[in-house]
NUFIVO-596843 format. One line per field, with one value per atom (N, C-alpha, C): residue number from 1; residue in one letter; atom name; x, y, z. Coordinates in nm, 4 decimals, decimal comma, padded with zeros to 6 digits. Each point is the difference from the previous one (the first is absolute). Example, Ala and Ser with C-alpha at 12.3 -4.5 7.8 and 13.67 -1.06 7.14 Angstrom:
NUFIVO-596843
n	1/1/1/2/2/2
res	A/A/A/S/S/S
atom	N/CA/C/N/CA/C
X	01,3190/-00,0890/00,0900/-00,0350/00,0820/-00,0770
Y	-00,5690/00,1190/00,1200/00,1050/00,1190/00,1090
Z	00,7800/00,0000/00,0000/-00,0720/00,0060/00,0730
end
This chain:
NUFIVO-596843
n	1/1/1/2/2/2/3/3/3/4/4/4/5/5/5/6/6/6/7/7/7/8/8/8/9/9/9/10/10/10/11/11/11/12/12/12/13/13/13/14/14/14/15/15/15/16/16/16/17/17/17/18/18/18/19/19/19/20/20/20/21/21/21/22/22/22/23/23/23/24/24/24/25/25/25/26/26/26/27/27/27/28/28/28/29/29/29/30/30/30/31/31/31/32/32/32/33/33/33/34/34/34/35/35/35/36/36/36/37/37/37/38/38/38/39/39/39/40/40/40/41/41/41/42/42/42/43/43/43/44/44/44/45/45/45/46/46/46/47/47/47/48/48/48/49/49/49/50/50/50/51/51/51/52/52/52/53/53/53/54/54/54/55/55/55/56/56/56/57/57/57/58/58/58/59/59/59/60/60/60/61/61/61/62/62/62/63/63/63/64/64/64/65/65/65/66/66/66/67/67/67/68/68/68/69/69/69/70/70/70/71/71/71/72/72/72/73/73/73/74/74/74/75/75/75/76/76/76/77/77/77/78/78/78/79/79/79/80/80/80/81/81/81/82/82/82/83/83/83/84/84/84/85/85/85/86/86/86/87/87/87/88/88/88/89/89/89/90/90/90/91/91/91/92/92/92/93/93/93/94/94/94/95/95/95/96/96/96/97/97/97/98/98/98/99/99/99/100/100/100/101/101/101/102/102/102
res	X/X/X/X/X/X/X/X/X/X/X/X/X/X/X/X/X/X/X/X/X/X/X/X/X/X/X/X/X/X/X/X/X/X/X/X/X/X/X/X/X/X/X/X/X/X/X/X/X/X/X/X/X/X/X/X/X/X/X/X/X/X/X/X/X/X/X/X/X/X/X/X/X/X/X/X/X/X/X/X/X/X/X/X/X/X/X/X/X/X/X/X/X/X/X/X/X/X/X/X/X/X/X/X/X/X/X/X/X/X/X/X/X/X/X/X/X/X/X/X/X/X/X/X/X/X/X/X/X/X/X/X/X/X/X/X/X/X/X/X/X/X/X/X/X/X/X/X/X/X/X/X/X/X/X/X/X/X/X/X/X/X/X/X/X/X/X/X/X/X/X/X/X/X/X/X/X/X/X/X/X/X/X/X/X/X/X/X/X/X/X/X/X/X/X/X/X/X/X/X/X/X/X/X/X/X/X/X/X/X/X/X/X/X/X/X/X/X/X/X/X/X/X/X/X/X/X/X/X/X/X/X/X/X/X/X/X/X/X/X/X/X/X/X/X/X/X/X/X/X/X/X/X/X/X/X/X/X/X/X/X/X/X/X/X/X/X/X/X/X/X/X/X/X/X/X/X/X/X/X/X/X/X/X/X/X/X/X/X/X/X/X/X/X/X/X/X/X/X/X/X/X/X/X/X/X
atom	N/CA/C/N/CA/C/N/CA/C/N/CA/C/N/CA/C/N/CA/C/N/CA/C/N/CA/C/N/CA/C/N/CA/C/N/CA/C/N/CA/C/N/CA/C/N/CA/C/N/CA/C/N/CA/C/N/CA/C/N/CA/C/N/CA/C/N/CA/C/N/CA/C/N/CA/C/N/CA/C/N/CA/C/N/CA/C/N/CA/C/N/CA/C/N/CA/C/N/CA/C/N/CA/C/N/CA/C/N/CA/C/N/CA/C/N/CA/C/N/CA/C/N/CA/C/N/CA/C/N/CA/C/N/CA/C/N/CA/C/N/CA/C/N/CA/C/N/CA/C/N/CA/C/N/CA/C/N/CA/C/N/CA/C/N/CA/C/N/CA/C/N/CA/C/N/CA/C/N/CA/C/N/CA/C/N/CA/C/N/CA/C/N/CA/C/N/CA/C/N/CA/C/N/CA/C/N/CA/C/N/CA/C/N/CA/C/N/CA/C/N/CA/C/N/CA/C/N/CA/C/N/CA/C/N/CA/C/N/CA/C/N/CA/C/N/CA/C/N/CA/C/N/CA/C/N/CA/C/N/CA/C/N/CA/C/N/CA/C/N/CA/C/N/CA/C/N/CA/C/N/CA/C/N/CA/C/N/CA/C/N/CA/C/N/CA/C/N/CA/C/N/CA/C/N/CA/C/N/CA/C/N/CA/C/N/CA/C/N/CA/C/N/CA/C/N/CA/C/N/CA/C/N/CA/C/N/CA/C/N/CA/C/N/CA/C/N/CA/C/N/CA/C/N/CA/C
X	00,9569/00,0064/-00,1025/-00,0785/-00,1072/00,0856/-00,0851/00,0134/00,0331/-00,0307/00,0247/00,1293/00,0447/00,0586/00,1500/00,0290/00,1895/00,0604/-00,0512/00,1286/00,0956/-00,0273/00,0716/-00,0656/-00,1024/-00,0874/00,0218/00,1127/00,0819/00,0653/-00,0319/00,0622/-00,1194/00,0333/-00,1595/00,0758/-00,0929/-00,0156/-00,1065/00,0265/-00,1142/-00,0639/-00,1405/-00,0776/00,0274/00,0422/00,0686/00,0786/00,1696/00,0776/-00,0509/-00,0832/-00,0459/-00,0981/-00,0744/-00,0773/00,1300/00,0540/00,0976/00,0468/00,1130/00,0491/-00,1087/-00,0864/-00,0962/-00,0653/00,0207/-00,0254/-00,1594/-00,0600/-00,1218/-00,0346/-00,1365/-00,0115/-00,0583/00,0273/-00,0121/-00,1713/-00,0826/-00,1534/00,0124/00,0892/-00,0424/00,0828/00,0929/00,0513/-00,0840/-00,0255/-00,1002/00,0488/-00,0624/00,0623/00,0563/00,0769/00,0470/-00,0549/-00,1536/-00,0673/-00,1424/00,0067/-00,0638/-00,0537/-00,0480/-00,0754/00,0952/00,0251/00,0841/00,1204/00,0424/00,1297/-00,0060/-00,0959/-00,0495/00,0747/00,0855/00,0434/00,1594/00,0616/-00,0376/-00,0876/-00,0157/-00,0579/-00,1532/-00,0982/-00,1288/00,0061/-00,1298/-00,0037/-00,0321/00,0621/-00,0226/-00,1408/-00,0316/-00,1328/-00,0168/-00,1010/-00,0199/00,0611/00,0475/00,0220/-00,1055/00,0516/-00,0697/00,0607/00,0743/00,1049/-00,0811/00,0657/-00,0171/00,0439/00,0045/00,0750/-00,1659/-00,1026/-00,0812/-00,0933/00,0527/-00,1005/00,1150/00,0885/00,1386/-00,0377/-00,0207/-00,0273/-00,1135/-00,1569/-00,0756/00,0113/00,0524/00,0502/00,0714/00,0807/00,0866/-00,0537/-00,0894/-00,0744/-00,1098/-00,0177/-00,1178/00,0856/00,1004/00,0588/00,0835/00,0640/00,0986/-00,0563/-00,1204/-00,0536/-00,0321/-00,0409/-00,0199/00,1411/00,0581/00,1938/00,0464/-00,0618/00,0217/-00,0634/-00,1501/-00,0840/00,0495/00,0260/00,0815/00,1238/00,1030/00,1102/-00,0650/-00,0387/-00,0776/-00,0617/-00,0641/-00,0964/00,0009/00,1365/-00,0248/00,1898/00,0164/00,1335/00,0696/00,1086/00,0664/-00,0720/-00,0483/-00,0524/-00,1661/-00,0241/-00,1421/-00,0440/-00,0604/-00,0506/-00,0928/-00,0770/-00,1002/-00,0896/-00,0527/-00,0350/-00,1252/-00,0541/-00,1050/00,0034/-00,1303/-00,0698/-00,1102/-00,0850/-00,1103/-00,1202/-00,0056/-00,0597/-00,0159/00,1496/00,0249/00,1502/00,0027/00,1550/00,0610/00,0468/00,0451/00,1257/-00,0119/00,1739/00,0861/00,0825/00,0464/00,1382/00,0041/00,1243/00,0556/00,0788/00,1046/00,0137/00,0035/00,0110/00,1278/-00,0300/00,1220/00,0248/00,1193/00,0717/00,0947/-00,0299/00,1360/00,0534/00,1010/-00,0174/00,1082/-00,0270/00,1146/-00,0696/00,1437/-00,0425/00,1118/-00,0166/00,0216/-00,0545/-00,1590/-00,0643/-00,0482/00,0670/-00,0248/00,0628/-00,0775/00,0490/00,0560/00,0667/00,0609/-00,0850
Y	-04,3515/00,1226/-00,0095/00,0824/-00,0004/00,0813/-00,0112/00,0033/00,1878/00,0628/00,1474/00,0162/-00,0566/00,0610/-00,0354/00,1558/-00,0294/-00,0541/-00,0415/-00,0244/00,1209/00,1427/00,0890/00,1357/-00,0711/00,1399/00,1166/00,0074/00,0680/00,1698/-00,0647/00,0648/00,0547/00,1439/00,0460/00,0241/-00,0382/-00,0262/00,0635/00,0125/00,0626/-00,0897/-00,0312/-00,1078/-00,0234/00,0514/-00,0467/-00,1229/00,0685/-00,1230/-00,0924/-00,0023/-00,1350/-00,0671/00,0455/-00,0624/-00,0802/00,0741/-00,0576/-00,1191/00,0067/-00,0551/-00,1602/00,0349/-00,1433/-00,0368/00,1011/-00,0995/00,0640/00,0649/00,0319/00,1512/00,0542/00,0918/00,1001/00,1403/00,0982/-00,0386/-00,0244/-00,0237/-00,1153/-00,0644/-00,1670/00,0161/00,1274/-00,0224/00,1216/-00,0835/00,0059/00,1251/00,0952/00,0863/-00,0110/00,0541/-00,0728/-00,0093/00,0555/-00,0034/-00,1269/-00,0691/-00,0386/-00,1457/-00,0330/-00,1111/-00,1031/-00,0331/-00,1155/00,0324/00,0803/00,0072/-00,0195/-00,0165/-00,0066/-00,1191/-00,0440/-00,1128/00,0397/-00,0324/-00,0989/00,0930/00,1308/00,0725/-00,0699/-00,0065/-00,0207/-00,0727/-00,0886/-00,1356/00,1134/-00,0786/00,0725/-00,0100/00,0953/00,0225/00,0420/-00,0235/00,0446/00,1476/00,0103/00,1130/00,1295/00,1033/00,1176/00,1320/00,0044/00,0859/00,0483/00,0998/00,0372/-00,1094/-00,0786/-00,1405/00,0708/-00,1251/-00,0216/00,1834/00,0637/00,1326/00,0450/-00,0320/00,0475/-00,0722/-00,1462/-00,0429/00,0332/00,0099/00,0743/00,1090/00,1249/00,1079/-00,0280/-00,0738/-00,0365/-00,0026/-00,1350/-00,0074/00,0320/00,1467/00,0889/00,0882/00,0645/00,0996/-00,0764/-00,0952/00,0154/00,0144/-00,0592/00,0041/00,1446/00,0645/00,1720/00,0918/-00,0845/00,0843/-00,0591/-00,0884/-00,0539/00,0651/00,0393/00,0523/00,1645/00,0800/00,1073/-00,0344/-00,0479/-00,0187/-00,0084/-00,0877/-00,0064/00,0927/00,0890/00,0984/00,1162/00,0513/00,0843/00,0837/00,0889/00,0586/00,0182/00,0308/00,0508/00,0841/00,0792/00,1310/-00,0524/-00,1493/-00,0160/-00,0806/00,0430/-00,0868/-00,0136/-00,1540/-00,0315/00,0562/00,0478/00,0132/-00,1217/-00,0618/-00,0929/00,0336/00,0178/-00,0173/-00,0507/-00,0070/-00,0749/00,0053/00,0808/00,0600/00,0273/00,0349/00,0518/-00,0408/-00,0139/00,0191/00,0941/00,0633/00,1099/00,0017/00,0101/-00,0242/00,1593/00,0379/00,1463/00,0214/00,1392/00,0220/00,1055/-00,0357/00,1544/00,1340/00,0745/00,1073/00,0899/00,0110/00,0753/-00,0149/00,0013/-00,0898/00,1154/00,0141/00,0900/-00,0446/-00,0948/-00,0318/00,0661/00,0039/00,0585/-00,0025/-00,0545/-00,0318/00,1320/00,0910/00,1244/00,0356/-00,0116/00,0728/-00,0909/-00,1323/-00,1525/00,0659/-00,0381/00,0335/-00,1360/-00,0217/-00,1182/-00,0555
Z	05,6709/-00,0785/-00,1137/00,0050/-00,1268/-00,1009/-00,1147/-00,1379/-00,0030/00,1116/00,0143/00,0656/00,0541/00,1448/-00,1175/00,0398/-00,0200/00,0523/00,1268/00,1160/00,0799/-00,1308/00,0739/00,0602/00,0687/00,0554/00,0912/00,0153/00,0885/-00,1034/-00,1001/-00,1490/-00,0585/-00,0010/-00,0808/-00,1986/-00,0041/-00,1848/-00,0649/-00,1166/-00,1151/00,0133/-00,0531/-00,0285/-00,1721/-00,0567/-00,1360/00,0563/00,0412/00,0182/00,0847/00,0962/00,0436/-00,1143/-00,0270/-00,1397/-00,1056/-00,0097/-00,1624/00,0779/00,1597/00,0220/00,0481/00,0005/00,0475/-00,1261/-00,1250/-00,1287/-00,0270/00,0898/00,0036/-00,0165/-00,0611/-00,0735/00,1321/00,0401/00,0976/00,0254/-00,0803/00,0461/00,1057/-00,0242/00,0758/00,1460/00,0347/00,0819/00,1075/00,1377/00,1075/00,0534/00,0855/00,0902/00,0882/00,0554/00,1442/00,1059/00,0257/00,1229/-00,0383/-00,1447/-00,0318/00,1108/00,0523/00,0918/-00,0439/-00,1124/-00,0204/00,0518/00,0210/00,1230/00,1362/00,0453/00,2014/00,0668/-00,0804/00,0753/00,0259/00,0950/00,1379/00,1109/-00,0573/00,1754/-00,0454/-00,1094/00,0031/-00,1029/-00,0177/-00,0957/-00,1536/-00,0993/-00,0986/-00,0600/-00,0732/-00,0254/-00,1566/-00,0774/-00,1055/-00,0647/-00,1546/00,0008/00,0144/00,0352/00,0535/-00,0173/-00,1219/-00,0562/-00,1569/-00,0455/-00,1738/-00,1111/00,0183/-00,0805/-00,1096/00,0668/-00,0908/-00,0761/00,0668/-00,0653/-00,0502/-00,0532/-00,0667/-00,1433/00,0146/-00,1032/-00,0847/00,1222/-00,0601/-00,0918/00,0313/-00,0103/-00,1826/00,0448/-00,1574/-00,0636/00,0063/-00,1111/-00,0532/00,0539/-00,0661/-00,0771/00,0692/-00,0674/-00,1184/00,0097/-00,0940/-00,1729/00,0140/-00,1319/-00,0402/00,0659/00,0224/-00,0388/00,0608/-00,0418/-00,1340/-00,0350/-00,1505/-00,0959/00,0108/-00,0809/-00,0220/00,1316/-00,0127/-00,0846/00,0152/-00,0622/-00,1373/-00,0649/-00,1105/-00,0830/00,0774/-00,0819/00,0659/00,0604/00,0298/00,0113/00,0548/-00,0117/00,1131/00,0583/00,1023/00,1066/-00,0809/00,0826/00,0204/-00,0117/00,0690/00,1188/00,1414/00,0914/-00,0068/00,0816/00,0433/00,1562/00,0092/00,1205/00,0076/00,1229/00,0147/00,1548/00,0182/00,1729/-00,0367/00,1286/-00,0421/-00,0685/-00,0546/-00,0726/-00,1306/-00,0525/-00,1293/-00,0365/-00,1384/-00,0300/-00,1278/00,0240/-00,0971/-00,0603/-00,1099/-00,0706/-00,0468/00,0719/00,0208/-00,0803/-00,0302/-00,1036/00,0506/00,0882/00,0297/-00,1091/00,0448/-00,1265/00,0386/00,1630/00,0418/00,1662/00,0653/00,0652/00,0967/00,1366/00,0372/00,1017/00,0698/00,1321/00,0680/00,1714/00,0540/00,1311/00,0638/00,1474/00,1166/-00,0717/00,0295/00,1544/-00,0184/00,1027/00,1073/-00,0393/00,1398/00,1112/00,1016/00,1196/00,0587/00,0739/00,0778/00,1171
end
């Protein structure tokens, strides 16, 4: 049993409670189709899942969600593509899923 495996895979779970319950933080825990699972049908293989571009990912933004929090208010987002990044202030707001079709 690796350092992932519940033992109870038969049991679908949040990836929270499997994280808490293995002591380990939701970034570190693998997908389930991730290569490091191929065993016993195929030899296991390097990971090949969002693990590592999750972490990437973190740690660009979180400093970005800090600097907002910091200097900026409720009513402000970041937008970023590749190109540009723009810091936006709601002014006015209406939602309604009224006219969703199914």
């Amino acid at each position: 049993m690796n350092k992932f495996d519940t033992g109870f895979s038969n049991i679908p779970m949040e990836k929270e409670v499997v994280a808490d319950a293995l002591g380990i933080s939701v970034n570190e825990l693998h997908d389930s189709d991730c290569s490091l699972y191929n065993e016993p049908a195929y030899p296991a293989g390097p990971c090949d899942c969002s693990v590592e571009r999750r972490k990437s990912f973190q740690n660009v933004v979180i400093p970005v969600i800090q600097w907002l929090n910091n200097n900026g208010h409720p009513h402000m987002i970041i937008v970023i593509d590749p190109t540009n990044a723009q810091l936006l202030e709601g002014q006015l707001s209406i939602v309604t899923n009224k006219f969703v079709k199914d």
